[in-house]
ROMAR-349933 format. One line per 4 residues: their letters; for each residue x, y, z of N, C-alpha, C. Coordinates in steps of 0.2 Angstrom, whole numbers. Example, Ala and Ser with C-alpha at 12.3 -4.5 7.8 and 13.67 -1.06 7.14 Angstrom:
2
as = 66 -28 39 62 -22 39 66 -16 39 ~ 64 -11 35 68 -5 36 64 0 39
END
This chain:
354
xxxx = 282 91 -81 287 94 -85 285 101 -88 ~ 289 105 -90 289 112 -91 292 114 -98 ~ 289 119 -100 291 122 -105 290 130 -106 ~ 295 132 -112 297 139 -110 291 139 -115
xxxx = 287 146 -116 281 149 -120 280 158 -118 ~ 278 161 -125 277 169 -124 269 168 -123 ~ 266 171 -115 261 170 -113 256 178 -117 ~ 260 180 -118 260 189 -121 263 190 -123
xxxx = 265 196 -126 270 200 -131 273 200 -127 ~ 281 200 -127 284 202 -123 288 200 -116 ~ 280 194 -114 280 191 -107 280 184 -110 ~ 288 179 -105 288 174 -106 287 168 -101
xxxx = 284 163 -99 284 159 -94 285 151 -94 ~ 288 149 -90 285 141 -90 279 137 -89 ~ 276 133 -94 271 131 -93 271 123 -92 ~ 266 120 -89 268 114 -89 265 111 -93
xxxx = 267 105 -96 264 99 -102 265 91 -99 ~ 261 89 -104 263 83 -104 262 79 -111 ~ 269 74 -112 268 71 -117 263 66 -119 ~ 263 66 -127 259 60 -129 261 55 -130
xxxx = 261 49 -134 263 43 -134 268 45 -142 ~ 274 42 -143 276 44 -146 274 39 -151 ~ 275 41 -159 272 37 -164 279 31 -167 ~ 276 27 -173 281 21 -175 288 24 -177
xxxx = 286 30 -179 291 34 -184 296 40 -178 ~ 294 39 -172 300 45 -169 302 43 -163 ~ 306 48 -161 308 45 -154 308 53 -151 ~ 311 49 -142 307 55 -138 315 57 -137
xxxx = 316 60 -133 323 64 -131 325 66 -125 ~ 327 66 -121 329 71 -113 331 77 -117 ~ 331 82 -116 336 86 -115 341 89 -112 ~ 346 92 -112 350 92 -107 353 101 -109
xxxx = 353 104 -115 356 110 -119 352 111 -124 ~ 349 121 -124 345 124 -128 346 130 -130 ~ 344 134 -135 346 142 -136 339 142 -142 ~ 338 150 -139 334 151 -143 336 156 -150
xxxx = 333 156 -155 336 162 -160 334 170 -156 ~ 338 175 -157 339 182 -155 335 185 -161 ~ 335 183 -168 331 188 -174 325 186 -174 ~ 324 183 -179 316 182 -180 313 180 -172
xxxx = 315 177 -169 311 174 -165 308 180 -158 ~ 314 184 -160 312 192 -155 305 194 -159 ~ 306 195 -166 301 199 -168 293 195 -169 ~ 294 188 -167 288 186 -166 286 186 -157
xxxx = 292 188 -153 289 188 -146 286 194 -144 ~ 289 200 -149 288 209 -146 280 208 -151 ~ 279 201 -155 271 205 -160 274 210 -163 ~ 279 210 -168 280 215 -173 281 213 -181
xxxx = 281 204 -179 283 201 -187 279 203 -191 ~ 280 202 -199 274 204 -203 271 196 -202 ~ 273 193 -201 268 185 -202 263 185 -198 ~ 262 189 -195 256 188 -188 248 190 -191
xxxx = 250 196 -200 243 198 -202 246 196 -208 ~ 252 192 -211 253 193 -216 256 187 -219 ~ 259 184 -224 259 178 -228 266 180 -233 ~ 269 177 -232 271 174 -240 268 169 -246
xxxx = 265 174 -251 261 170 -255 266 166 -261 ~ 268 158 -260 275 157 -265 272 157 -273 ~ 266 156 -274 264 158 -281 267 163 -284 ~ 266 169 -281 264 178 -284 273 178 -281
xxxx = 276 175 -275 281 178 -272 283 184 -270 ~ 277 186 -267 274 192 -262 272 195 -256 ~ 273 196 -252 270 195 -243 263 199 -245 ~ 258 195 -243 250 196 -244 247 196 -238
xxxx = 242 200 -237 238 199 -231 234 193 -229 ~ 234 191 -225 230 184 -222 222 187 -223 ~ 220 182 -225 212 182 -225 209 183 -219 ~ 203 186 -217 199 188 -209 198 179 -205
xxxx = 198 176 -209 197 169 -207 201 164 -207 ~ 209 166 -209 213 163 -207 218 162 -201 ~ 220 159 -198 222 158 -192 228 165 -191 ~ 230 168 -187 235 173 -187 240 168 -186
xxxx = 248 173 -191 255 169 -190 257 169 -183 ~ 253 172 -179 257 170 -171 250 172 -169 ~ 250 167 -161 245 167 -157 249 167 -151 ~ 248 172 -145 251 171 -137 247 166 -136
xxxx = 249 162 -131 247 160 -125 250 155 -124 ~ 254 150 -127 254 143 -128 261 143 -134 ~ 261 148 -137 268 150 -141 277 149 -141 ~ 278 145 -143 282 141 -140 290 145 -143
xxxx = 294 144 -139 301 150 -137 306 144 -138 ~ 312 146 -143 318 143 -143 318 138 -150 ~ 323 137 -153 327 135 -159 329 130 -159 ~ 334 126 -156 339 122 -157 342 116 -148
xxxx = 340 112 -147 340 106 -142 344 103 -143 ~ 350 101 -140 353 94 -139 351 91 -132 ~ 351 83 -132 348 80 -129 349 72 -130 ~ 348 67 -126 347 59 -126 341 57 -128
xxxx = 343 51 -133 337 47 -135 336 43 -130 ~ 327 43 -126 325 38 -121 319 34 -122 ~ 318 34 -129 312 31 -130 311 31 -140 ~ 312 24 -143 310 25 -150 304 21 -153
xxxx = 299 25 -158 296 20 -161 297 13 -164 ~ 295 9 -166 296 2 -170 299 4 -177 ~ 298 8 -180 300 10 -186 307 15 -187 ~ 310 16 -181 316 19 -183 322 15 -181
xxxx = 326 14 -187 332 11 -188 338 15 -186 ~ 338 24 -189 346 24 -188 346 27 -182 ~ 343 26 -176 345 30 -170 342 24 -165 ~ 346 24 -159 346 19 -154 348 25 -149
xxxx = 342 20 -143 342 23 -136 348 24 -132 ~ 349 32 -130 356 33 -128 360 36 -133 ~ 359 36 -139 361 42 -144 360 48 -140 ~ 365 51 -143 364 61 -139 363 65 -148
xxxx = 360 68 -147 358 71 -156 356 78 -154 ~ 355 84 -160 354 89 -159 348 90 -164 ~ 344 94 -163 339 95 -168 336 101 -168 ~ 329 105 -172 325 109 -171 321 108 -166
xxxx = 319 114 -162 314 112 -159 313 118 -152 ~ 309 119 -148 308 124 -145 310 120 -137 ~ 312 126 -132 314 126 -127 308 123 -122 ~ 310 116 -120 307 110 -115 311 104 -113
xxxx = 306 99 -108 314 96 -105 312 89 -108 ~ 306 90 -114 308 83 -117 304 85 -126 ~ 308 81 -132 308 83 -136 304 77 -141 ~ 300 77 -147 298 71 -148 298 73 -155
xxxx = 303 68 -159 303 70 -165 303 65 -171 ~ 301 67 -177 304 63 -180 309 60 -184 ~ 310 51 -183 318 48 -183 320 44 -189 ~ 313 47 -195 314 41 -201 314 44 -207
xxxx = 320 47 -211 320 52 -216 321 59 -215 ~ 324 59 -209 326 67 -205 333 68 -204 ~ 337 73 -211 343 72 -208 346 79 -204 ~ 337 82 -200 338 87 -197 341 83 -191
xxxx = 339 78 -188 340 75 -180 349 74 -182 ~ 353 76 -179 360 74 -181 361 71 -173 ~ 366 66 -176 371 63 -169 375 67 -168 ~ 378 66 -161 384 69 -159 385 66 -152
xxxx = 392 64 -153 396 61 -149 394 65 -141 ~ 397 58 -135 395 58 -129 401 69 -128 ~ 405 67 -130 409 76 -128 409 79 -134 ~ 403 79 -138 404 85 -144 403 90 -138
xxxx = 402 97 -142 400 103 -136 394 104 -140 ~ 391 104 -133 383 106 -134 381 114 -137 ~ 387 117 -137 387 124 -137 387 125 -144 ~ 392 122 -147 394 121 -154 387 118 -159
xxxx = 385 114 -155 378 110 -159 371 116 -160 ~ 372 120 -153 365 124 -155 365 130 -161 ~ 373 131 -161 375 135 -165 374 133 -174 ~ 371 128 -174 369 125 -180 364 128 -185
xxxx = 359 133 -182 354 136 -186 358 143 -189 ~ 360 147 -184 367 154 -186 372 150 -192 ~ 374 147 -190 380 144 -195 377 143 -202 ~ 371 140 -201 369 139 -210 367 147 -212
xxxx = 367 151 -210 366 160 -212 371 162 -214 ~ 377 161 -208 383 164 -209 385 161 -216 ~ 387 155 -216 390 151 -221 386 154 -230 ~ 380 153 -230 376 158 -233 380 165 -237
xxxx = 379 168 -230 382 176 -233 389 175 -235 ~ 392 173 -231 399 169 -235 399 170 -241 ~ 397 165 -244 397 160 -250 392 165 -256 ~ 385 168 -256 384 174 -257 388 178 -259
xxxx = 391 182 -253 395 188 -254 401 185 -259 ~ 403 180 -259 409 178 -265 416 177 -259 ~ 416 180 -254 423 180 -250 428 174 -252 ~ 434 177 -254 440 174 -256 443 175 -252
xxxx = 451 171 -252 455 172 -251 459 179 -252 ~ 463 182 -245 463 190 -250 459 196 -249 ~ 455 192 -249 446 198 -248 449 204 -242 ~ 447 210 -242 444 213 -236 438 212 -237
xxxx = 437 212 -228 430 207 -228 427 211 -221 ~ 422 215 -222 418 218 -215 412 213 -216 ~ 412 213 -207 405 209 -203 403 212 -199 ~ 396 218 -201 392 220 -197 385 218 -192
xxxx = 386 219 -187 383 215 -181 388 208 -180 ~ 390 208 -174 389 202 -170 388 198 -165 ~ 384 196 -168 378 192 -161 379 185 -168 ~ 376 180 -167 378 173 -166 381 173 -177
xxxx = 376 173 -179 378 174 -186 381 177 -188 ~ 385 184 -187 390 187 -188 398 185 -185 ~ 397 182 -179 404 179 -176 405 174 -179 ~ 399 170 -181 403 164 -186 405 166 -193
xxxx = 402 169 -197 403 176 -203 409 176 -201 ~ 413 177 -197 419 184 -198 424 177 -194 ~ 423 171 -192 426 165 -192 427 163 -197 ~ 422 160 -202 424 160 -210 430 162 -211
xxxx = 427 170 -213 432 175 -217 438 175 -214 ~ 440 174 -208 446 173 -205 451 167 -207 ~ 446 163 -210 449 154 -209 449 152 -216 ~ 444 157 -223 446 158 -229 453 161 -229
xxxx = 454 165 -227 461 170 -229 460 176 -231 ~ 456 179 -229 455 188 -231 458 189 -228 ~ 463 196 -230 468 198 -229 467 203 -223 ~ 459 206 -225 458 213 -218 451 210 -215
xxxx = 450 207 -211 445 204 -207 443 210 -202 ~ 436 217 -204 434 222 -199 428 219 -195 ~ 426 219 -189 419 216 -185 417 225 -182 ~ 410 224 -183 407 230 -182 401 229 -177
xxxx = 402 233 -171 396 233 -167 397 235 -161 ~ 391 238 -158 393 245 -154 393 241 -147 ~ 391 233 -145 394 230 -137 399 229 -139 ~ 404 230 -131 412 229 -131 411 222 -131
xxxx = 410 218 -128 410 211 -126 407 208 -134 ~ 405 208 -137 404 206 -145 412 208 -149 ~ 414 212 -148 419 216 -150 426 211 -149 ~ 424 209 -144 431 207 -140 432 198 -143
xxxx = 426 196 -142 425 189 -144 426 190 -153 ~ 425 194 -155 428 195 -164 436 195 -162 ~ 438 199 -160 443 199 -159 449 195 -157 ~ 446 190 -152 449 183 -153 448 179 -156
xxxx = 444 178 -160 443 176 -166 446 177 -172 ~ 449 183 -171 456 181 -179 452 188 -181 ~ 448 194 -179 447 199 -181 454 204 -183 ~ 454 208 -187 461 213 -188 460 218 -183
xxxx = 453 221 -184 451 228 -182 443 225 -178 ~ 440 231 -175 434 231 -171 431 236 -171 ~ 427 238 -175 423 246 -173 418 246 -169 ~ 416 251 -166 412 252 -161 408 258 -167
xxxx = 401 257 -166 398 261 -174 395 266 -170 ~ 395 267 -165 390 271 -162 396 276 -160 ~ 402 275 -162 407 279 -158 413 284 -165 ~ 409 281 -171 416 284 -178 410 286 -185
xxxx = 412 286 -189 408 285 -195 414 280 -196 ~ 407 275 -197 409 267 -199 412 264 -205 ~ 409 268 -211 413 269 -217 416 270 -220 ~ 416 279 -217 423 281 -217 428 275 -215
xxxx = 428 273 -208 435 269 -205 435 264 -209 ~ 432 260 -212 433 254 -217 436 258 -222 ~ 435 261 -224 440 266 -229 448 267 -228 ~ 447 270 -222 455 270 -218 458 263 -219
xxxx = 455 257 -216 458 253 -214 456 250 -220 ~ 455 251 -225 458 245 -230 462 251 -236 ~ 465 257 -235 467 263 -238 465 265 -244 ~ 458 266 -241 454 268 -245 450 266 -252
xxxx = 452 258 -251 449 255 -257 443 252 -254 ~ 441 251 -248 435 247 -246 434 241 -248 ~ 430 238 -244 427 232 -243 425 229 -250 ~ 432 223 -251 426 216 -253 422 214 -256
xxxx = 417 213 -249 410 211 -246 409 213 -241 ~ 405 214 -238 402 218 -231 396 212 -232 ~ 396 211 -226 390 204 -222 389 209 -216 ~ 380 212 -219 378 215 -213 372 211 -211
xxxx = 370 211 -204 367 204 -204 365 207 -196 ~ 366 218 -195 361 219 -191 355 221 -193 ~ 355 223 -198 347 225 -202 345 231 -198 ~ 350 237 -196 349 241 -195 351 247 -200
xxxx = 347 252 -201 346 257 -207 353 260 -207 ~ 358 262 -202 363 267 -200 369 260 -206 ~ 368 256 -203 372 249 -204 374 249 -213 ~ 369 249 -215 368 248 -224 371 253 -224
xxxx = 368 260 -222 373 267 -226 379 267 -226 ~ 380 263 -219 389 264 -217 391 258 -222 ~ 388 253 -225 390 247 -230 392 251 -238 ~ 387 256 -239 387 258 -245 392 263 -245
xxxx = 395 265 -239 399 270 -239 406 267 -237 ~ 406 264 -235 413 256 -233 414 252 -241 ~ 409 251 -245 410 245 -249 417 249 -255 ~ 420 245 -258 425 246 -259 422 246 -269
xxxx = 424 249 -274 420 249 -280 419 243 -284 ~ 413 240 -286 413 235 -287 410 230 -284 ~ 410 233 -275 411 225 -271 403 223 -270 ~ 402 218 -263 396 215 -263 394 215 -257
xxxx = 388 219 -254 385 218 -248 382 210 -248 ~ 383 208 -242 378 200 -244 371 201 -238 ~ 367 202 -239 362 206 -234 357 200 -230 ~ 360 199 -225 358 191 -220 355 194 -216
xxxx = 353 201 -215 349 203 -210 342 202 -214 ~ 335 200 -208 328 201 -211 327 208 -206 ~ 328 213 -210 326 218 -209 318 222 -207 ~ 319 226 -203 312 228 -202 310 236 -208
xxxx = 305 237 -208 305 246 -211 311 250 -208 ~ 313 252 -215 319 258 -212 312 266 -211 ~ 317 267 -204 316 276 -208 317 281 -211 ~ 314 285 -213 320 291 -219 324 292 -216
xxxx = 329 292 -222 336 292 -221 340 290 -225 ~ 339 283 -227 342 278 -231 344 285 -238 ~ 350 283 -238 353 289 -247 355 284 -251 ~ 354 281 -255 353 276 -260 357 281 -267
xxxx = 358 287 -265 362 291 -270 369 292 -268 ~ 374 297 -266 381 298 -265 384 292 -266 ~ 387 288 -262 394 282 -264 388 277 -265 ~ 384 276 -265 381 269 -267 381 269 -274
xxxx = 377 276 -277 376 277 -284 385 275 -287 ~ 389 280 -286 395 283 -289 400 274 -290 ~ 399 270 -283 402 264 -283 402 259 -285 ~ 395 257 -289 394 252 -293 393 244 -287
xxxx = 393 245 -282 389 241 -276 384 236 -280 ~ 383 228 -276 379 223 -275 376 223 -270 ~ 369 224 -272 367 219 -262 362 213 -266 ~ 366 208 -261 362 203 -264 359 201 -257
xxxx = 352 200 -257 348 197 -251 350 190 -249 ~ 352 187 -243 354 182 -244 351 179 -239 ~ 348 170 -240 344 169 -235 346 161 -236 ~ 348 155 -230 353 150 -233 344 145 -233
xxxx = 340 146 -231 332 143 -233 330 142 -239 ~ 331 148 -244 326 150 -249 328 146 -254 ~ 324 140 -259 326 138 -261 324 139 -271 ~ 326 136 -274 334 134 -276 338 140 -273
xxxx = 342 136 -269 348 139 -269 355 145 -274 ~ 357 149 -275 358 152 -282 364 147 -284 ~ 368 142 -281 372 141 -283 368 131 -284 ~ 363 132 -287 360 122 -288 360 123 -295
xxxx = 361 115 -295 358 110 -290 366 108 -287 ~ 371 112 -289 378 109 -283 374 110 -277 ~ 374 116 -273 372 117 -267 364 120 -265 ~ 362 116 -260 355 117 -259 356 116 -251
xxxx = 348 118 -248 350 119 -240 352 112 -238 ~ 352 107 -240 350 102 -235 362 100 -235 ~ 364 104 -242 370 104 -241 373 107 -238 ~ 369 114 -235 373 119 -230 372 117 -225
xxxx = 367 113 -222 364 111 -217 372 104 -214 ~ 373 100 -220 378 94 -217 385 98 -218 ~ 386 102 -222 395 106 -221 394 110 -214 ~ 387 115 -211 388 118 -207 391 111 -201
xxxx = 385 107 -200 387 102 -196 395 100 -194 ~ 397 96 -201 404 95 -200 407 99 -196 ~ 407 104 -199 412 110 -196 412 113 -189 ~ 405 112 -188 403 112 -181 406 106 -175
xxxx = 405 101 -180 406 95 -174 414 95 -174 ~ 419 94 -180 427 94 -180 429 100 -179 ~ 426 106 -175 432 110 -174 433 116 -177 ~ 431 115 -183 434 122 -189 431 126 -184
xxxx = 423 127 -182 421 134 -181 420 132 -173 ~ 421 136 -167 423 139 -161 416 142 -158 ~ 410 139 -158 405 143 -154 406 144 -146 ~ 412 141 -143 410 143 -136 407 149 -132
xxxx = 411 155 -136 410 161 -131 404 163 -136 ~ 401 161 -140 395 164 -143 389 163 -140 ~ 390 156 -136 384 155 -133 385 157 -126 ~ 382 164 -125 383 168 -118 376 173 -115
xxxx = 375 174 -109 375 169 -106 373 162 -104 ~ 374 157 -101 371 153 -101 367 153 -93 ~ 359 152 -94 354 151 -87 352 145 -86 ~ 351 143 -81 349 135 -78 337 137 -81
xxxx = 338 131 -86 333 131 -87 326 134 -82 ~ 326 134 -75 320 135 -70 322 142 -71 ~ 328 145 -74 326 151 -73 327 156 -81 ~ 323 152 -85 325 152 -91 319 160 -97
xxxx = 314 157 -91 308 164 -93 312 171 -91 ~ 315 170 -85 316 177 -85 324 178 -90 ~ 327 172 -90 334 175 -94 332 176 -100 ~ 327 174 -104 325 177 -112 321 182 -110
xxxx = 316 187 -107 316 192 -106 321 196 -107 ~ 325 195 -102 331 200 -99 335 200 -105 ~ 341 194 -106 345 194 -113 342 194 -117 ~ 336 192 -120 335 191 -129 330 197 -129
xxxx = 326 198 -126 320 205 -126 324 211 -123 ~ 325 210 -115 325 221 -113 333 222 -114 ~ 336 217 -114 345 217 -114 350 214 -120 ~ 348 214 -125 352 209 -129 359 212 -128
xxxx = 361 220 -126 367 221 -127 373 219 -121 ~ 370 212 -117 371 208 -110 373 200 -113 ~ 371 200 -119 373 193 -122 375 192 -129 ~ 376 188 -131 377 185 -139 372 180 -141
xxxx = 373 176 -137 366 169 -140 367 165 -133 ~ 357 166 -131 356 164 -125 356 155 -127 ~ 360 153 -119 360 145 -116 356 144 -113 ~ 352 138 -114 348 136 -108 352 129 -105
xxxx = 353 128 -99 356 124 -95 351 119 -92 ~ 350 112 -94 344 109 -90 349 105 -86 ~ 355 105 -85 359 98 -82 361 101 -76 ~ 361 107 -73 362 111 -67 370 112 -68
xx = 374 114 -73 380 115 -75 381 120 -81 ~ 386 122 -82 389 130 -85 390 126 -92
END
């Protein structure tokens, strides 16, 4: 058996493994459908995260440097690629009651063709019907982000509503916002093919941000009153200025991007100062949640689900391309590392079908 892994920066391969015995408490899984995350999980393959020499310390709630004798936050060799697995149960411990062999479930876990997890007080391992869509399922880590900035941002009914960046978190974002009822839904992002899937999706407008001044046209197209909320969530420096210059007086960036250092540039004076703007950071992890104890992750975790599994939210075209798992090193290179502007959220296929 094989599994995907960053063997070096940059450089991804399959390596082989073998299982161990699975314990009283878990069960093992075939897989059959995989995707990995495009954000963080890039900047732990390029070696750029700060967790490789650095920590968040939850005491002080600060990122602090690891000590010379603590393990680094990432090590190549054996570093394991990909987020999110659907697959069959083919093997359970003694001690697990709610999952029987032959269940198909969705859960965490990194790209391989067998999974081993735990099945007793885990309501990350979720069911899903023999034709739920497997595409919809992997879309389950996005979705709790999305939903996040959402609910963040305050988005009403009515709202103009910008979503900058669309890759997997932003198309369900601007899903939401479509399917709350805002009245001017703009999607922002300089691949056409990103563009075009907003736009089927109940988008009004689509800017291409490499090609206008991006705030200005939020201007235009909501007559000059601006954005709502703006859900920017490419964590790129040009993106925020074009927010502060889009947002509408008053309104609320909801910032779901984890951004890296900006460069000089950033003007935190002209319309940001004059407009009375929010950016509220928002992250659907970090806990307490601001709106607890009604809502906490483990609640955005089962609304995403539902939502995912009956329908409301549409990941089909989000998860693109999809590659036959044998040829899965080279597709996360290619789409998630030298080419992202060639996909939205990488498939991995292990069943030899689209």
């Amino acid at each position: 058996m094989k599994k995907l892994v960053a063997v070096a920066p940059r450089e991804a391969a399959l390596k082989e493994y073998e299982d161990r015995e699975i314990l009283s408490n878990e069960v093992k899984v075939q897989v059959e459908f995989a995707a990995p995350k495009h954000g963080t999980e890039l900047a732990d393959f390029r070696g750029t995260t700060p967790f490789i020499d650095g920590k968040f310390d939850e005491e002080w709630r600060v990122f602090a440097k690891r000590d010379e004798e603590e393990p680094r936050g990432i090590e190549f060799g054996d570093l394991p690629l990909g987020n999110m697995f659907v697959g069959t149960i083919t093997e359970k411990g003694a001690d697990v009651t709610e999952y029987e062999i032959g269940d198909r479930v969705c859960s965490y876990g990194p790209i391989k063709e067998t999974q081993i997890v735990n099945a007793v007080d885990n309501y990350k391992l979720r069911k899903m019907s023999k034709d739920a869509s497997a595409k919809n399922a992997v879309c389950y880590d996005p979705a709790q982000f999305a939903l996040s900035g959402i609910r963040d941002g305050g988005v009403r009914p009515g709202d103009r509503v910008v979503v900058i960046g669309l890759g997997a978190i932003g198309q369900i974002a601007l899903q939401f916002a479509v399917k709350i009822g805002a009245v001017t839904v703009i999607g922002i992002d300089p691949i056409a093919k990103r563009r075009e899937i907003a736009e089927k999706h109940g988008a009004h407008y689509t800017l291409d941000s490499t090609a206008c001044d991006a705030g200005m046209e939020i201007k235009r197209l909501t007559g000059k009153m601006g954005a709502d909320v703006i859900i920017e969530t490419s964590g790129n420096v040009h993106a925020l200025q074009s927010s502060l210059k889009g947002l509408g007086y008053n309104g609320t960036i909801a910032y779901v991007a984890f951004a890296k250092p900006f460069p000089a540039g950033l003007w935190l004076g002209q319309e940001a100062h004059f407009n009375y703007g929010k950016i509220i950071f928002s992250r659907a992890c970090s806990e307490p949640n601001p709106e607890y104890p009604r809502w906490d992750r483990h609640r955005i975790e089962d609304v995403c689900w539902e939502l995912l599994m009956n329908g409301y939210l549409d990941c089909e075209d989000i998860i693109y391309p999809v590659v036959p798992f044998e040829e899965c090193a080279e597709g996360f290179c290619n789409y998630v590392d030298q080419h992202p502007e060639e996909s939205i959220k990488l498939g991995i296929d292990f069943m030899g079908r689209d």
